[in-house]
N, C-alpha and C positions, 0 to 999 in steps of 0.2 A: 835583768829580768829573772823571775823565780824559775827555776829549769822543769816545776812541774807544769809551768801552764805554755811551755817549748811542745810543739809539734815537730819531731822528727822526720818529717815528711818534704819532699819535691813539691813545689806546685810548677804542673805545666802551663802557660797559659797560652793558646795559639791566637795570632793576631793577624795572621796572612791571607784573610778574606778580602776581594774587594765590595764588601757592603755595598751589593747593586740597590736593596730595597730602600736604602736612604736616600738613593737620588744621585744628582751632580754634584751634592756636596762632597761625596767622597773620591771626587776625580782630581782634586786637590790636597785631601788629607785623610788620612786612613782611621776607619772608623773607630779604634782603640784612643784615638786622639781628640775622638769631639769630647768637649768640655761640660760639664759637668760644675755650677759652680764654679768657673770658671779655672776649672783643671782635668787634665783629659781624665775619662772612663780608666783608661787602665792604670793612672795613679793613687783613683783612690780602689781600686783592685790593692795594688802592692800596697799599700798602706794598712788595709785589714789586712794583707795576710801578714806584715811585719807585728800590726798589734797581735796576732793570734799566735805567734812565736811562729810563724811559716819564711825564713828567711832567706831559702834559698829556692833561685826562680828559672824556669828554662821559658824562654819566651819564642814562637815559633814565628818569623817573617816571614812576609811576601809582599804584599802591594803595599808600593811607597815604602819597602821595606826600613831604608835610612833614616826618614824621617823618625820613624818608633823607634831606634837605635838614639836620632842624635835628640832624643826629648829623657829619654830614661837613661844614656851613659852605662854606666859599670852597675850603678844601682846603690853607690854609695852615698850618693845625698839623700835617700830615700831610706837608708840604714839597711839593704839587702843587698844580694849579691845575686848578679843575671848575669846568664850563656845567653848567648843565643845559637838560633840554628835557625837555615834556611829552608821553607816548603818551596821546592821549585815545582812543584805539581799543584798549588793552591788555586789554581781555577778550575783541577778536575774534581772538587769538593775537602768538605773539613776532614773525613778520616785520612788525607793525606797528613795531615799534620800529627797526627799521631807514629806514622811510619818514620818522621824526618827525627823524630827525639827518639829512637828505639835504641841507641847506643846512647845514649845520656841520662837513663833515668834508672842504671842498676838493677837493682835485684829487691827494692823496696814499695811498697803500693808509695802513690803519689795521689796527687790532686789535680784533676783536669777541670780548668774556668776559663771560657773564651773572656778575651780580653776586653770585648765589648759590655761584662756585666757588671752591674751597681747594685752590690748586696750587701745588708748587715753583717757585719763583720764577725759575730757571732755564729752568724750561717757555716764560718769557717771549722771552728772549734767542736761546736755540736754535730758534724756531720762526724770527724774524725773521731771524736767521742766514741759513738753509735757504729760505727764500721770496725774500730777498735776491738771493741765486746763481742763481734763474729767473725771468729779467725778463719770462719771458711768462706767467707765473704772473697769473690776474686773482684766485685764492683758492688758499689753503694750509692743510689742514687737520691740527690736532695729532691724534696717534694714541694708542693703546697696545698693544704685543703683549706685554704681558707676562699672567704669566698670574693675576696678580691681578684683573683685571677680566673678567668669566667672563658679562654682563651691560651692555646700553649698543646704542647705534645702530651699525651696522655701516658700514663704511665699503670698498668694494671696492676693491682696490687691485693695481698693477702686478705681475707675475706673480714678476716677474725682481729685483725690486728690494724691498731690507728699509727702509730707513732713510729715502728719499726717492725719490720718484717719481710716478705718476699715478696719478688716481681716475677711477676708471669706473663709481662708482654710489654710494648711500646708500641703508641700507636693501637693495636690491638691486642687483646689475648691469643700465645702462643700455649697455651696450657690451661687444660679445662679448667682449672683452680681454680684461676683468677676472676676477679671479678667488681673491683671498689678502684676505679678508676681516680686518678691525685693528676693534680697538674707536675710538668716535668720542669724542674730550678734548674739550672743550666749548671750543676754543679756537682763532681762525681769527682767518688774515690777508686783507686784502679788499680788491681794487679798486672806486673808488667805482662805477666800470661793473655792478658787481653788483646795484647798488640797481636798475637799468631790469628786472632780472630778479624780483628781487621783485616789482616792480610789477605784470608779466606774471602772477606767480604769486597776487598777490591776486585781481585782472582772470581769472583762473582757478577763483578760489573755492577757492584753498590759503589755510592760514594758517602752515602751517609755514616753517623757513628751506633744510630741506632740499627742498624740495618746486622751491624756485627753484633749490636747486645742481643737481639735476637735470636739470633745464631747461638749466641753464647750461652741462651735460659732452652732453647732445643737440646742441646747438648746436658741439659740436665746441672751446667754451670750454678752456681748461686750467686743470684743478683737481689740483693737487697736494695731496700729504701728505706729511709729516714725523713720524718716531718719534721720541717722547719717551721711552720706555720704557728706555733703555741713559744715560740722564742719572742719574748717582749719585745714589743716593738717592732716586729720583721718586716722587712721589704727586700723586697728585689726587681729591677728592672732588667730585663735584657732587650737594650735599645737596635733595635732592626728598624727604626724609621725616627722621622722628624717631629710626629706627633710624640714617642715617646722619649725621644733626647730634650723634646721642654715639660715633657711630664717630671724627667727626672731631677732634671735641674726647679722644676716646681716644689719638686718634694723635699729637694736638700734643703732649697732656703728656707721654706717652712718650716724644717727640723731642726736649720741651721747644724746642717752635714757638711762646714764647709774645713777647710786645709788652713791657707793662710789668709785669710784672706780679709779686705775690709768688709764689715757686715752690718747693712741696716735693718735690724730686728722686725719683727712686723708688729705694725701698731704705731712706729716711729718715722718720723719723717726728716730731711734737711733740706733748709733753704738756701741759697743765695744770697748774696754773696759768702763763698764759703772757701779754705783750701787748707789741705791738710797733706802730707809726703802722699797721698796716694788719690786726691782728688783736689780740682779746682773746677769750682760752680759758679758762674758768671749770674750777673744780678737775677733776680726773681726766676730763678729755675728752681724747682722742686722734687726730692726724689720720694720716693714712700717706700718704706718695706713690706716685705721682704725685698731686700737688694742686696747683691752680691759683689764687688768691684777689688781686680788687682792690677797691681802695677801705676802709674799713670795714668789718669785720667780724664779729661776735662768736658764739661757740659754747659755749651754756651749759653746765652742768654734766652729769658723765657721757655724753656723746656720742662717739660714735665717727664719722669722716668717714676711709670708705675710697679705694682709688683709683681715678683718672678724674673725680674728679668734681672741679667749676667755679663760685666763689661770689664773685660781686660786690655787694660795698655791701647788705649782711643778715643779718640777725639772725637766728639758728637756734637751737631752745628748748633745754631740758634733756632726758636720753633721745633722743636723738635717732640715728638711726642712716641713712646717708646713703652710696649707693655709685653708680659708675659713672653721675652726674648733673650736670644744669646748673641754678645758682639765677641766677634775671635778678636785676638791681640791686632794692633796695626790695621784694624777697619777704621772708615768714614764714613759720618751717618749726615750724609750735608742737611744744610736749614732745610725748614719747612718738610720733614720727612714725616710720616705716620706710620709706625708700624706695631702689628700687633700679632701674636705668635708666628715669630720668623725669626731665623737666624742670619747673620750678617757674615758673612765669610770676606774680607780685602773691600772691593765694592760690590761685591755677591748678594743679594737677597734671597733667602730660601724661606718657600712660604709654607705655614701649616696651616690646620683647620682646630689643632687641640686648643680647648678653652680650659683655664684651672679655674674652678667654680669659688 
């Protein structure tokens, strides 16, 4: 890699929430794990940050902490290198997990991305760019004005300025300046100095991390922002429920965001009788893309698998009819099944209301 396009930088990423807003899904697998294209949320996290040159990771546990351990190892097949450390305080809210990495992250501003978001990986680079160029910056927060996110933490922002410039509040204005509200990207750059501010903010009986940035633009601190929104092509999701974990996985196969994986393009279809190392399609079954499929496969007879939907390593019966969903590795989708946006977790069905138009 060219060492000018290396970001010298930490990313933290805390994954020790138990994701209550997804539901029962997460009583089984922690929400940095649900799949995506059929590979969890925080793979392809580390994946942008390995393409952005960000290669070394501190990842914060708590619920189901092992599980996130034994899917990501050392972080050597993924070409990074990850600590871990424990938030044994993770159900008294996220600014614990910034106190748990306060010995691990030195003397250099870092990168904080909960482990739950799916962002152009670009998002990466350009914020570090942009926080880079203001050495008085002790945080810089990614934005969005576009007008696809309608929905999210408000973030106040400098009057006079679109792309870069100062915050003067979260949630609301702490300082008469402010006043050109930008959606808040779950993506922020951070002097270690921030942590004394969280602490103030626990010491206050916050749990949140806004709640110390706050604190922090009172104090006269300088908190900046950067737009991500004019970065070609930008998306980001940060999946807090079911509707938006098949939003996301709608978006990748559309964009065809995927890792390894086998991929039926959209516009293309396969029929039956079919079988190749990573699928076997019993007579007159039909899949249409976008489709997404790894490991093993197999799709019994007469089945239809329409698009959006995402099947890892499982067997899906005969009759089977199957649209805009996610199968986890090792599910069973017996004959005569119908489903349409829901995920399948073992014999679990979890149901949404999201339609991809």
């Amino acid at each position: 890699m060219n060492n000018e396009n290396v970001i010298y930088m930490k990313a933290v990423i805390p994954a020790a929430g138990e994701g209550l807003r997804i539901g029962g899904l997460t009583r089984y697998i922690p929400k940095p794990l649900l799949p995506i294209a059929n590979h969890p949320i925080i793979e392809h996290l580390v994946h942008s940050f390995k393409l952005e040159g960000v290669t070394e990771l501190i990842i914060v546990l708590g619920h189901l902490r092992y599980k996130i351990k034994e899917t990501l190892g050392d972080g050597r097949r993924l070409g990074v290198k990850i600590n871990y450390v424990v938030n044994e305080n993770y159900k008294k809210g996220g600014i614990h997990s910034l106190l748990a990495v306060k010995d691990l992250i030195g003397e250099e501003d870092f990168i904080l991305s909960p482990g739950d978001l799916f962002i152009h990986r670009k998002a990466i680079s350009t914020l570090w760019s942009n926080h880079s160029n203001k050495k008085k910056c002790i945080m810089t927060v990614a934005v969005d004005n576009s007008s696809q996110k309608e929905n999210g933490t408000l973030v106040f922002t400098t009057p006079d300025k679109k792309s870069f410039g100062r915050v003067y509040g979260i949630h609301k204005p702490v300082k008469k300046t402010g006043g050109i509200p930008k959606v808040c990207v779950s993506l922020l750059i951070l002097n270690p100095s921030f942590i004394d501010y969280a602490e103030k903010a626990i010491e206050s009986g916050y749990t949140r991390i806004t709640d110390a940035m706050n604190m922090l633009i009172k104090d006269e601190g300088v908190v900046c922002f950067s737009d991500l929104s004019e970065i070609p092509g930008f998306f980001w999701f940060d999946v807090d429920n079911i509707n938006i974990l098949l939003q996301s996985n709608a978006y990748a196969l559309k964009n065809e965001i995927t890792l390894e994986d086998f991929h039926i393009p959209k516009g293309e279809k396969i029929t039956g009788p079919f079988t190749s190392r990573y699928l076997q399609i019993d007579n007159d079954s039909q899949l249409f893309g976008p489709i997404s499929l790894f490991g093993k496969c197999q799709i019994g007879a007469r089945s239809l698998i329409f698009p959006y939907t995402s099947i890892r390593e499982s067997n899906l019966g005969s009759d089977v009819r199957l649209s805009n969903s996610i199968v986890f590795e090792n599910s069973k989708v017996p004959d005569y099944t119908t489903l349409k946006n829901a995920v399948v977790y073992s014999s679990r069905t979890f149901q949404s209301d999201f339609y991809e138009k």
